[in-house]
N, C-alpha and C positions, 0 to 999 in steps of 0.2 A: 525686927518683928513689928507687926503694924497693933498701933498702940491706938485704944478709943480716945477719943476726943484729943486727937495732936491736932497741929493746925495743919490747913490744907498742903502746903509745899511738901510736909515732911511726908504725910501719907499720899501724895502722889509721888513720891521718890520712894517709897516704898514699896508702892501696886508698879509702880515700872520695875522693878529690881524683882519681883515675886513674877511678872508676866516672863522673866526671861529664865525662872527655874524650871524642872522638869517637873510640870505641877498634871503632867496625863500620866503619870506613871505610880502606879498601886504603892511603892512605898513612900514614897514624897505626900500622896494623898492620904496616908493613913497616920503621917505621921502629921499632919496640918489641922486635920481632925481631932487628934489627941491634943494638938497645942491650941485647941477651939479656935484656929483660925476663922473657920466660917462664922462662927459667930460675929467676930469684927466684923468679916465684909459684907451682914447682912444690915450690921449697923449702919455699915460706911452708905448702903444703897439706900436707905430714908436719910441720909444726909442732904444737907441744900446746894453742895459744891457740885455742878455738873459731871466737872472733869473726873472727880475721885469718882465718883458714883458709877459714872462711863467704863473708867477701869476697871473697880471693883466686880461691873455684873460681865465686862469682858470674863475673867479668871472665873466666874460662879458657873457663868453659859461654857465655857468649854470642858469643865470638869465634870458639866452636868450632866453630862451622857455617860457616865459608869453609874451603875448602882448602889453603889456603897455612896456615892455620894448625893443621889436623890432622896436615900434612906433619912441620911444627915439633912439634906435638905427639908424637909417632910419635918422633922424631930425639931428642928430650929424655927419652923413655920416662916420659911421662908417666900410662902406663897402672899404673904399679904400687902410688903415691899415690892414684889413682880406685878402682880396686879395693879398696885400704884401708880408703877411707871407707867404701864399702857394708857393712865388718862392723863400726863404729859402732853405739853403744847410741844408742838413740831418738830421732835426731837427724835426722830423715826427710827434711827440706830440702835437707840438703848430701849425702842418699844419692838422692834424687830429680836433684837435678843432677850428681852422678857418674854415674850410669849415662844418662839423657842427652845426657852427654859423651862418653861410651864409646859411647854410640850413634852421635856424629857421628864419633867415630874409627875404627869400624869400617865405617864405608864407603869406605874404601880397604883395601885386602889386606894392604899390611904393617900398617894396625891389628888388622886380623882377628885377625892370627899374633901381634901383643904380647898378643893381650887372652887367645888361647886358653892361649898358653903360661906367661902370667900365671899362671893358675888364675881366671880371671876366671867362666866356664861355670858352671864348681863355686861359686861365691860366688854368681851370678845365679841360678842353680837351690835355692840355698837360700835366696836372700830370696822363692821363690815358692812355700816350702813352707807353706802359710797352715794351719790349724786348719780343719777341716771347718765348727765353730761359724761363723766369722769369716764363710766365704766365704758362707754359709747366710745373714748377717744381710741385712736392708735395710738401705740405705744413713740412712733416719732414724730407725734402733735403734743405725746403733754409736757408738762416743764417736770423741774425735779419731783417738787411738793408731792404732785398728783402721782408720780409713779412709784413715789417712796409710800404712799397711801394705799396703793393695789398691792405694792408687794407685804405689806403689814398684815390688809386684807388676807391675801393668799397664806399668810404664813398663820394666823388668826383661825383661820381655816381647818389647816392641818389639824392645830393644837386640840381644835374641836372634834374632831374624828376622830381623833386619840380618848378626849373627855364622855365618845358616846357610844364608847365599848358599857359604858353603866348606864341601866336606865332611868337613876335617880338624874342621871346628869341629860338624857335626851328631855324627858320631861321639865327641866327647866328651860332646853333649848327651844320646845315648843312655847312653852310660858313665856318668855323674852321677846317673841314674836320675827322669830327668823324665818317662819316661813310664810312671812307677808315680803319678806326679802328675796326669797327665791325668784322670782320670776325676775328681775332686773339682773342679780344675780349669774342666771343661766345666760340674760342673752349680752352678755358683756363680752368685748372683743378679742378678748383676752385667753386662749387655749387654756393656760396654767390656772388663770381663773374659773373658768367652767369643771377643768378636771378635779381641784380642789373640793369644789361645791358638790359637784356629783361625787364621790367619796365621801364627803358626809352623808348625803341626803342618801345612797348606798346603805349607809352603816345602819340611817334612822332605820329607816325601812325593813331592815331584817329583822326576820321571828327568831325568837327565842323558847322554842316549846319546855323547855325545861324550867323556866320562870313560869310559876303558875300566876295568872290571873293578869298574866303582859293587857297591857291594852294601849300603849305608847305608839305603839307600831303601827297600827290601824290607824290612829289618829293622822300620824305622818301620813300614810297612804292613802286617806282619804283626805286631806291637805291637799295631794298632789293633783287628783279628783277635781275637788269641789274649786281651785283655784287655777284652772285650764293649762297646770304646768306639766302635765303628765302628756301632753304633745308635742311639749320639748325635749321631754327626755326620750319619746319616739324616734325625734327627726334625728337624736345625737346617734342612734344606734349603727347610722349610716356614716357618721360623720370620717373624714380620712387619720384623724386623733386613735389611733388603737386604744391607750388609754383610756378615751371619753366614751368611748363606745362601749367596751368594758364595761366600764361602771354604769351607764346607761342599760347596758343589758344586765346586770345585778342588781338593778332596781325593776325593771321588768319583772322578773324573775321572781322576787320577793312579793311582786302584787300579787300573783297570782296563789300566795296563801291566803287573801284577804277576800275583800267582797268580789263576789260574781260579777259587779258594776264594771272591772277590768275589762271583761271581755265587748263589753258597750263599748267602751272608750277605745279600743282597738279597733272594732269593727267602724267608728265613725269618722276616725285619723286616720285610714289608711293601715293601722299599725301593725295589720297581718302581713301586709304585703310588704313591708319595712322591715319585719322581723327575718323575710326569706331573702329580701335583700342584703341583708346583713349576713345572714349565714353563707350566701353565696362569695359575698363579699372576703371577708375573713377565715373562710374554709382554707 
């Protein structure tokens, strides 16, 4: 059993011997729980040893997609070690599976609220502040660095789409100033990158009439407006991505709960006749 404060050899001879039990399977997990395993390996992840650290959130990231054990995760506050790591120098594996992780814990509401009140938003928004150059490359021009960076990006992404099912958590993504990022964002060369981005910017954009006094939403969509990105998400509607288009067309869609200004920005882009394009298109 992995014991706090051993020295490193012992507790990576022990996270290797735990990685090779049946640690996806409901009675292994509930009995790991009962024996506050997590507990250790939340300690073992604010440790200084890379390597334990690497293991440890290896076995936390694959467990983390049952529920019973996001619940535990959430109870342990395990969100405040995950977010750490994402401000980690160059070490893009163990920030690829933190945020991940924070992806499967924010599918429940009270991970929503650990991760927003973390400062988690603001950390995730700034691992997707890429260089214009970066986002510009092809994918067989950049070196490792740069591609372990767009994929962090992209997975960064997700976590946030997930985070802005709540509007306490879009409202700080507006405040972080993610959508002074959109526009480099959208025109980056990257499919997987745009389709990520538009799934969020999808998610902002949707009303919620049953929340009295939403005003988040408007914000976003007059974001989109006032900052000439709502001509990219035109041109995507066409685009040959089904996916991108998609979501391109679910942010269309959601404008037209908003201001009448929509139908301007359409009639000035083209955007009617883009829309018929499209339907012809994917009919």
């Amino acid at each position: 059993m992995l014991k706090r404060n051993s020295d490193p050899t012992k507790t990576l001879a022990a996270l290797t011997k735990l990685k090779a039990e049946k640690i996806l399977e409901g009675p292994y997990q509930n009995m790991f729980i009962a024996l506050n395993g997590f507990k250790v390996l939340i300690n073992i992840l604010e440790c200084n040893n890379e390597e334990c650290k690497e293991n440890a959130l290896i076995i936390v990231h694959e467990m983390s997609q049952y529920y019973g054990i996001q619940c535990s995760l959430c109870t342990l506050d395990a969100v405040k070690p995950l977010i750490s790591i994402l401000l980690l120098k160059n070490n893009y594996k163990v920030k690829y599976l933190a945020s991940e992780t924070l992806q499967n814990i924010a599918k429940l509401r009270r991970g929503r609220k650990l991760i927003r009140l973390s400062g988690g938003i603001e950390t995730m928004v700034q691992m997707m502040n890429l260089s214009k150059h970066v986002l510009s490359m092809q994918v067989n021009s950049m070196d490792e660095s740069n591609w372990d960076a767009v994929c962090l990006m992209n997975c960064c992404s997700g976590t946030l789409s997930q985070l802005c099912r709540s509007l306490k958590c879009q409202e700080q993504l507006w405040e972080a100033g993610f959508v002074e990022l959109l526009s480099q964002l959208l025109n980056s060369k990257h499919g997987e990158t745009q389709v990520s981005i538009m799934s969020l910017v999808a998610e902002c954009c949707r009303s919620r009439p049953e929340v009295v006094g939403q005003k988040i939403d408007i914000y976003f969509r007059e974001g989109l407006m006032e900052r000439n990105i709502l001509q990219q998400v035109i041109r995507f509607l066409v685009n040959d991505s089904t996916q991108l288009a998609q979501r391109a067309a679910e942010t269309i869609l959601c404008m037209f709960d908003g201001s009448p200004a929509i139908y301007n920005v359409l009639l000035k882009h083209k955007g009617m006749a883009t829309l018929f394009k499209a339907v012809t298109k994917f009919k």
